[in-house]
C-alpha beads as a LAMMPS data file, in Angstrom:
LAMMPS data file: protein, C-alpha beads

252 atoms
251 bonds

1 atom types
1 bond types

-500.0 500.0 xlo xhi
-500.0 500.0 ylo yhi
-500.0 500.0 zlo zhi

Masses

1 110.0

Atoms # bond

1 1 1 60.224 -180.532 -337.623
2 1 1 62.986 -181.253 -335.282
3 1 1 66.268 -182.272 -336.994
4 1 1 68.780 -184.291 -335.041
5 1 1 72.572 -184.636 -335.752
6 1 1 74.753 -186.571 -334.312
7 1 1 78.770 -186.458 -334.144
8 1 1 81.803 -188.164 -332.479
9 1 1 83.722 -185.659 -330.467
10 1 1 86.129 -185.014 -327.611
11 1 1 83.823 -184.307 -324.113
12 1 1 85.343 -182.066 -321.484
13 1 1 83.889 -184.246 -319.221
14 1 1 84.601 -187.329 -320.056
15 1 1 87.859 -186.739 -321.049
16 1 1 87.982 -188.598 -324.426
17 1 1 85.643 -188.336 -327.815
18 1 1 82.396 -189.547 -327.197
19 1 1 78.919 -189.825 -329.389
20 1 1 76.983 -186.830 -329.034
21 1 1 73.492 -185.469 -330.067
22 1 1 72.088 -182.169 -330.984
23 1 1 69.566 -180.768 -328.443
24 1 1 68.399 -178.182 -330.927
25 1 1 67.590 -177.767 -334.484
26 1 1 71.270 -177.213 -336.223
27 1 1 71.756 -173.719 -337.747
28 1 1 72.794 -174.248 -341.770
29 1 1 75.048 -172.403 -343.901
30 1 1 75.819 -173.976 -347.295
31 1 1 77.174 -172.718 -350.881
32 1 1 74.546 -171.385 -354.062
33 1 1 74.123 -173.794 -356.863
34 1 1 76.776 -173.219 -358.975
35 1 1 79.095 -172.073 -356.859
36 1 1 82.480 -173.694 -358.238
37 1 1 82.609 -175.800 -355.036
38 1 1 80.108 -177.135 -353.203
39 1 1 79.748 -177.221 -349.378
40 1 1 77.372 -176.891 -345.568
41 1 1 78.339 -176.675 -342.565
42 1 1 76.057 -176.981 -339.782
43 1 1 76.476 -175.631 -335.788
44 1 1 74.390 -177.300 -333.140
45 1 1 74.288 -177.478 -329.233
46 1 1 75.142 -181.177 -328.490
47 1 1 74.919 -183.226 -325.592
48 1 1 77.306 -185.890 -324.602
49 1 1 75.040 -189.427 -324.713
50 1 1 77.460 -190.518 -322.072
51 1 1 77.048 -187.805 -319.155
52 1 1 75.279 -185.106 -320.905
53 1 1 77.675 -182.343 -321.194
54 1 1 76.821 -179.706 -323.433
55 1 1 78.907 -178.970 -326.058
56 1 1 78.508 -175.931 -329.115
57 1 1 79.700 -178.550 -332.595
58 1 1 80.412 -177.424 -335.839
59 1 1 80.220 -179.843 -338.444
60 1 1 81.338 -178.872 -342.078
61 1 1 82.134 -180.784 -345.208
62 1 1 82.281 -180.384 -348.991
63 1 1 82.580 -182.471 -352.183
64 1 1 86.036 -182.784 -352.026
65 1 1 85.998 -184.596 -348.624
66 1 1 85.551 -188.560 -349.877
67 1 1 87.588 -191.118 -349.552
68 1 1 86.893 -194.289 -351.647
69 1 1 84.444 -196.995 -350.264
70 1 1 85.674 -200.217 -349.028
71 1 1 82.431 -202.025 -349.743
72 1 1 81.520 -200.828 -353.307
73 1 1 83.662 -200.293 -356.685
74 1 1 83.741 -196.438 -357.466
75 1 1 81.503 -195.423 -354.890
76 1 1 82.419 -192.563 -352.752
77 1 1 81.770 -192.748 -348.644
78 1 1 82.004 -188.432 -347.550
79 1 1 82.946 -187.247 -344.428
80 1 1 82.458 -184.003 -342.589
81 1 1 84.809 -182.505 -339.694
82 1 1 83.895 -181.883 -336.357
83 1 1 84.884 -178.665 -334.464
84 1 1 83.502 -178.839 -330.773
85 1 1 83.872 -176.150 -328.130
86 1 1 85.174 -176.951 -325.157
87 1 1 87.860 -177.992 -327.571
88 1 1 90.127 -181.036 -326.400
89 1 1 92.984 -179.816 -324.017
90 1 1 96.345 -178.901 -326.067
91 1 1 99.218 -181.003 -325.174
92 1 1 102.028 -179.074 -323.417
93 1 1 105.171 -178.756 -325.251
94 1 1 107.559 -180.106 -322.885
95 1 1 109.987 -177.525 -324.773
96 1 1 109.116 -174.826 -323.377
97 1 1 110.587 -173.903 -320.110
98 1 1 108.583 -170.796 -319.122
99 1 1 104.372 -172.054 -320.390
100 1 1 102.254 -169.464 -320.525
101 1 1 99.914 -169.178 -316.969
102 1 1 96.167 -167.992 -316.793
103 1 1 96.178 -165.030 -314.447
104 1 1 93.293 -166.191 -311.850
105 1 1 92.474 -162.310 -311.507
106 1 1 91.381 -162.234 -315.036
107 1 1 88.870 -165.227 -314.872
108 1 1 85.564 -165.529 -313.614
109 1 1 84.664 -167.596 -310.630
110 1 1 80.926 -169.304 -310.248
111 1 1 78.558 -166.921 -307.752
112 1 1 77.482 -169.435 -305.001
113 1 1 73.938 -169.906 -304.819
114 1 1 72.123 -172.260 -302.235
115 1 1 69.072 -172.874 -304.125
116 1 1 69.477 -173.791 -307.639
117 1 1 67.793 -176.435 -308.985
118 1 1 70.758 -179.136 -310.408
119 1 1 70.291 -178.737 -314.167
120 1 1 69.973 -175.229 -314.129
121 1 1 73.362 -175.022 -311.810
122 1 1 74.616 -177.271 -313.656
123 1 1 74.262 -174.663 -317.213
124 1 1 75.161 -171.598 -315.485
125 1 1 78.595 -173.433 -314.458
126 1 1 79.125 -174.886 -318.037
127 1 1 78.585 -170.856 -318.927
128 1 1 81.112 -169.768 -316.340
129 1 1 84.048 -172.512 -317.441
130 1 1 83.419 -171.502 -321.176
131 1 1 83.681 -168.058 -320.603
132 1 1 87.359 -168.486 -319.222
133 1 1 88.030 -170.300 -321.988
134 1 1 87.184 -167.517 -323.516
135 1 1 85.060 -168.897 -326.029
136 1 1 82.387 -165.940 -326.053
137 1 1 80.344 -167.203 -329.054
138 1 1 79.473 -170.531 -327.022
139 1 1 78.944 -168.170 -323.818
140 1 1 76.297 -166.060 -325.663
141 1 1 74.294 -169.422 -326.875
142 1 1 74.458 -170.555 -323.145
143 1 1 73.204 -167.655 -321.913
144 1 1 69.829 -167.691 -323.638
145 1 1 69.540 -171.457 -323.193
146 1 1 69.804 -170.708 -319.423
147 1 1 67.101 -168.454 -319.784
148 1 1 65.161 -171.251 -321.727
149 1 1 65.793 -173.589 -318.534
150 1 1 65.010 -171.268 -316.142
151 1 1 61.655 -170.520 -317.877
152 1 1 60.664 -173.951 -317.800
153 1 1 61.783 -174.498 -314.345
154 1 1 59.409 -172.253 -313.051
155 1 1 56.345 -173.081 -315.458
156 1 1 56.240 -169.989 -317.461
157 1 1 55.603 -170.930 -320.826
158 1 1 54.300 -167.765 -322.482
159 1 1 53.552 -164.079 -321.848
160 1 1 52.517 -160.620 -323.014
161 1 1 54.675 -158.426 -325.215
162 1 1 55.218 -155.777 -323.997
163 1 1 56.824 -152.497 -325.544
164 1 1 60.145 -150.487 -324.111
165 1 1 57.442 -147.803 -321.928
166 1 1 55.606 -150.818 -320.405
167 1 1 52.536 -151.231 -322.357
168 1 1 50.669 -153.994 -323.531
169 1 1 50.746 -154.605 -327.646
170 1 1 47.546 -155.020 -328.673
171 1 1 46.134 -156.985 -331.593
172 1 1 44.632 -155.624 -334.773
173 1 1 41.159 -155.172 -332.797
174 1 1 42.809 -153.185 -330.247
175 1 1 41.591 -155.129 -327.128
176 1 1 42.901 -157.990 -327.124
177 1 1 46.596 -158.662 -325.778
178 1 1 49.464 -159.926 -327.700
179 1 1 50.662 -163.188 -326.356
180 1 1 53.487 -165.264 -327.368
181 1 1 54.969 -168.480 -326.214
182 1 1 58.322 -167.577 -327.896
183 1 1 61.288 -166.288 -325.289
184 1 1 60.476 -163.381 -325.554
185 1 1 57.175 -163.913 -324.374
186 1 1 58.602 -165.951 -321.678
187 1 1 60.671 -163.090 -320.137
188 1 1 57.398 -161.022 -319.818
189 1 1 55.927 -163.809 -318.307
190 1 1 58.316 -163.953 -315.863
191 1 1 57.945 -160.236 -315.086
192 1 1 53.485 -161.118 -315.235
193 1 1 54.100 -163.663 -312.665
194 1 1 56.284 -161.733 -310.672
195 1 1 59.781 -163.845 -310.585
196 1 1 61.263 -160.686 -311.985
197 1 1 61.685 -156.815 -311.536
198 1 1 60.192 -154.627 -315.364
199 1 1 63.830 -153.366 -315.322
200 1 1 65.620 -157.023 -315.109
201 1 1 62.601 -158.178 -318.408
202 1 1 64.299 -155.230 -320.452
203 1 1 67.698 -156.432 -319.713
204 1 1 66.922 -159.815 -320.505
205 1 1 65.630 -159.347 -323.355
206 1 1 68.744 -157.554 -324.864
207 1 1 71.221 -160.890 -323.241
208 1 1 68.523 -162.634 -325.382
209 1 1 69.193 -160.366 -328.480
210 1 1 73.152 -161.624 -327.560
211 1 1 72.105 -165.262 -327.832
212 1 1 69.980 -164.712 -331.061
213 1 1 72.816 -163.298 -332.564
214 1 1 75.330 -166.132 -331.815
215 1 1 72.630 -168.860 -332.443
216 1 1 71.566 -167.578 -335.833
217 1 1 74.256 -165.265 -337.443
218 1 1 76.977 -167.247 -336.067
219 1 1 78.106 -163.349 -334.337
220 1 1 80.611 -163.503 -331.344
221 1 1 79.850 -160.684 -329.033
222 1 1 82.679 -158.682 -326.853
223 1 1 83.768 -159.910 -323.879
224 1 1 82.043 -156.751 -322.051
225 1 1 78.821 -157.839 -323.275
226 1 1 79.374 -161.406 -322.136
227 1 1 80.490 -160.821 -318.857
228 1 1 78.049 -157.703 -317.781
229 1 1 75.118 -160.411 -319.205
230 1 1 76.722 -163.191 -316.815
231 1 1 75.817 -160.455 -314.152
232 1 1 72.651 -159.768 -315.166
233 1 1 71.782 -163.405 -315.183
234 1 1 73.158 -163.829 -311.901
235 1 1 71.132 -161.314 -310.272
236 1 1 68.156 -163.191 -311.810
237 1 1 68.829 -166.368 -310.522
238 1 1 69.613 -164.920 -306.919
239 1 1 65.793 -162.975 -307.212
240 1 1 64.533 -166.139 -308.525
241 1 1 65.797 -168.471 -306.573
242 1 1 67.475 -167.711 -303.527
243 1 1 65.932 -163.913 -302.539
244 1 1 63.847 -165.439 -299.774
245 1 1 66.809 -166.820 -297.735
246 1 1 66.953 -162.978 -296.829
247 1 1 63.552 -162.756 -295.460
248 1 1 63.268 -161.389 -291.342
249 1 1 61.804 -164.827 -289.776
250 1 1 59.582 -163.128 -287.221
251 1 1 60.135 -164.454 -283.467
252 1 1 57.256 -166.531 -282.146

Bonds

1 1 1 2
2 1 2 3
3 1 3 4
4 1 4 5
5 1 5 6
6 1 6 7
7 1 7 8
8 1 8 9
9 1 9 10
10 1 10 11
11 1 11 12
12 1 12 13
13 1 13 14
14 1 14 15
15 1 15 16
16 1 16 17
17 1 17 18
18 1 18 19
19 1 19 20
20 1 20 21
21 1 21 22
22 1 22 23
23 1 23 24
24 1 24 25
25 1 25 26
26 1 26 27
27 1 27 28
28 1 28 29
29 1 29 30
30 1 30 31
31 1 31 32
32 1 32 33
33 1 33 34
34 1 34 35
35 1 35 36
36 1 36 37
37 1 37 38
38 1 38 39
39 1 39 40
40 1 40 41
41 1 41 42
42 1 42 43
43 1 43 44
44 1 44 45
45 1 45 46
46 1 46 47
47 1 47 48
48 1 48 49
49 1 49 50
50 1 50 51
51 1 51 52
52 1 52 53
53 1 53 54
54 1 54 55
55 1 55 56
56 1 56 57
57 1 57 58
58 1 58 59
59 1 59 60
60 1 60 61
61 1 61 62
62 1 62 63
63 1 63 64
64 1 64 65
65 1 65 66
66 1 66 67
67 1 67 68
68 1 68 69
69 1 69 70
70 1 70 71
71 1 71 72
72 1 72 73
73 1 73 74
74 1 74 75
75 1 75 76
76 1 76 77
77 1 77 78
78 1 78 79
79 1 79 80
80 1 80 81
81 1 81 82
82 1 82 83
83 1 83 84
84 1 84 85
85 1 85 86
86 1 86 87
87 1 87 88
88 1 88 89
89 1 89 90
90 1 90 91
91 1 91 92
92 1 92 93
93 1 93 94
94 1 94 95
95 1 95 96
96 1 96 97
97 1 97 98
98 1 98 99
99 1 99 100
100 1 100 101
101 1 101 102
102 1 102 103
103 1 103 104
104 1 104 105
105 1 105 106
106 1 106 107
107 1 107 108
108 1 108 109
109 1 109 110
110 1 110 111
111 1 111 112
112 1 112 113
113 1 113 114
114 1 114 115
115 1 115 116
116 1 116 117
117 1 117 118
118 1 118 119
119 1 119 120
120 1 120 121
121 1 121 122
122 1 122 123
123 1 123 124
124 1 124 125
125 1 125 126
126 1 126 127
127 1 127 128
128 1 128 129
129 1 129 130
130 1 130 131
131 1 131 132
132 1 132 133
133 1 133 134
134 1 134 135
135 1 135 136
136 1 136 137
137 1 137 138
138 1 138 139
139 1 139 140
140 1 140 141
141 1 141 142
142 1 142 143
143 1 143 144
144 1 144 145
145 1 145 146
146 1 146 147
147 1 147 148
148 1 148 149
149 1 149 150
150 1 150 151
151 1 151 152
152 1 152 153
153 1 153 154
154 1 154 155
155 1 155 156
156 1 156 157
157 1 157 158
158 1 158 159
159 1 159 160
160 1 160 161
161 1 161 162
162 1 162 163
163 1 163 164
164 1 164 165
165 1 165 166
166 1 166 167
167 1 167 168
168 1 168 169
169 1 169 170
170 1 170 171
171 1 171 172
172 1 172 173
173 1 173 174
174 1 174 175
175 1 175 176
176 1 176 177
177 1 177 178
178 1 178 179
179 1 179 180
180 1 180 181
181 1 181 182
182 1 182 183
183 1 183 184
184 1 184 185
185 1 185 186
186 1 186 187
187 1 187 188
188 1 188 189
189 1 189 190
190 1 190 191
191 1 191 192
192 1 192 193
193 1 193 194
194 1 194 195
195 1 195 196
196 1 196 197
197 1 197 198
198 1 198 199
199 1 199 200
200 1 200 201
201 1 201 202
202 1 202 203
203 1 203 204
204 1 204 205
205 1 205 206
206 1 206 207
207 1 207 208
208 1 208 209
209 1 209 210
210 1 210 211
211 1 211 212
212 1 212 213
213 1 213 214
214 1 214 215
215 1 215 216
216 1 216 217
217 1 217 218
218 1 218 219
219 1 219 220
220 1 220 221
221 1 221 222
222 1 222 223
223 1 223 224
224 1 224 225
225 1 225 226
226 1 226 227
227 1 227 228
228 1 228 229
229 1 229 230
230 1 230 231
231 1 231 232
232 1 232 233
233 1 233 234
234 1 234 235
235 1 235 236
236 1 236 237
237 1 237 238
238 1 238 239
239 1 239 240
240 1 240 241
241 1 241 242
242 1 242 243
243 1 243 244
244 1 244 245
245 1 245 246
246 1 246 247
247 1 247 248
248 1 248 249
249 1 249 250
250 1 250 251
251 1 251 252
C-alpha cells in the first residue's frame, strides 16, 4: 500500500515554501518501545504541487514537539520539522568582505543531449544541480530514479536475472527463467531488448546498489562514486537516446 506524505517546504524552483507530496513510499526510522523518548522520522522524494520539482524531505518529530491547542482545553496539537534538499539559499552576510566563491572547475556541467525526452532531461539536470550542491545522498536517490524513468520511457517493465558470467538464473525446475519486474529486472531488460551493451547492465546495476543504499539505509556515498555513476548514466542515455544521430545516411 502506497503511503503519501505531504509537507510545506522551501522549492528551488519556485523560490519560496510551497506544499509538496511524496512520489514514493517514505523510508521510516523511529525509536523501540521504551526507549526513554519517543520519536520517527521519515525521508521521502517529494514533488512540488506547484511546478513539480523534486525535492529529497526529511520529516522528524518526537513527543516533546507540541505546543498547546487553540481549539481544545489540554489537548496537545504535535508538529514535525521539515529538512528538504535543495535546501533554501543562505542569506549572504553583508559582513563579510571577501564571500567564499564556487570554483566553476570543480563543478559539473549538464552533457548536452539532442534527444531526451523532457521529463527524463528534466531528472538528469535536477541530478547534475544537486550534485554541485554537493548533496551526494540526494544525487545517489536520483540516480536510480532516473533509471526508473528511463525504464518506463522505453516500455521495459521486467526482465531476466541474470548472474555476473552472463547466464540465465533458472527456477527450482531448472528450465524455466527467472523473471522479475523489480529494477533489477528492468536493467536486464534493457540489455534483452537491446537499448544497452552486457557491460553497461553490470554497471548499472552497481549505480543501482548506490541508490538502494541511500534510499533505504539512509548511506551517502563518496563523491567518486557519484560522479563516475553520473558518467555511466550519461553514456546510457547517449546509447539510448541519441546514438543514431551518428549513423552514415547513405547518398541516394
Amino acid at each position: 500500500m502506497t503511503e503519501t506524505r505531504t509537507a510545506k517546504a522551501y522549492c528551488s524552483h519556485c523560490k519560496v515554501e510551497t506544499n509538496h507530496i511524496s512520489i514514493q513510499n517514505p523510508y521510516k526510522r523511529q525509536t523501540e518501545y521504551g526507549d526513554e523518548i519517543q520519536w520517527e522520522e521519515f525521508y521521502y522524494v517529494a514533488r512540488c504541487m506547484g511546478c513539480d520539482t523534486i525535492a529529497f524531505i526529511r520529516e522528524y518529530g518526537d513527543e516533546d514537539m507540541w505546543n498547546e491547542s487553540p481549539y481544545i482545553d489540554g489537548e496537545r496539537d504535535y508538529y514535525t520539522t521539515i529538512t528538504v534538499y535543495p535546501e533554501k539559499p543562505k542569506q549572504e552576510d553583508p559582513t563579510l568582505k571577501d564571500p567564499i566563491l564556487v570554483i566553476p572547475a570543480l563543478q559539473l556541467s549538464p552533457k548536452e543531449f539532442e534527444k531526451l525526452p523532457e521529463d527524463i532531461l528534466e531528472l538528469y539536470n535536477q541530478i547534475i544541480h544537486v550534485y554541485n550542491l554537493k548533496y551526494y545522498l540526494l544525487c545517489a536517490f536520483g540516480l536510480r530514479t532516473l533509471i526508473e524513468a528511463i525504464c518506463k520511457e522505453v516500455g521495459v517493465t521486467d526482465g531476466t536475472l541474470f548472474d555476473e558470467n552472463k547466464q540465465a538464473i533458472l527456477k527450482k525446475d531448472g528450465l524455466t527463467k527467472c523473471k522479475s519486474q523489480s529494477l533489477e529486472g528492468k536493467i536486464y531488460g534493457l540489455y534483452e531488448n537491446d537499448y544497452i551493451l552486457w557491460r553497461h547492465a553490470l554497471i548499472l546495476q552497481k549505480v543501482r546498489d548506490v541508490g538502494n543504499s541511500a534510499a533505504h539505509e539512509i548511506k551517502t556515498p563518496t563523491k567518486k562514486t557519484v560522479k563516475d555513476s553520473i558518467g555511466i548514466i550519461e553514456k546510457v542515455l547517449e546509447d539510448i537516446y541519441d546514438l543514431d544521430k551518428y549513423q552514415i545516411i547513405p547518398n541516394n
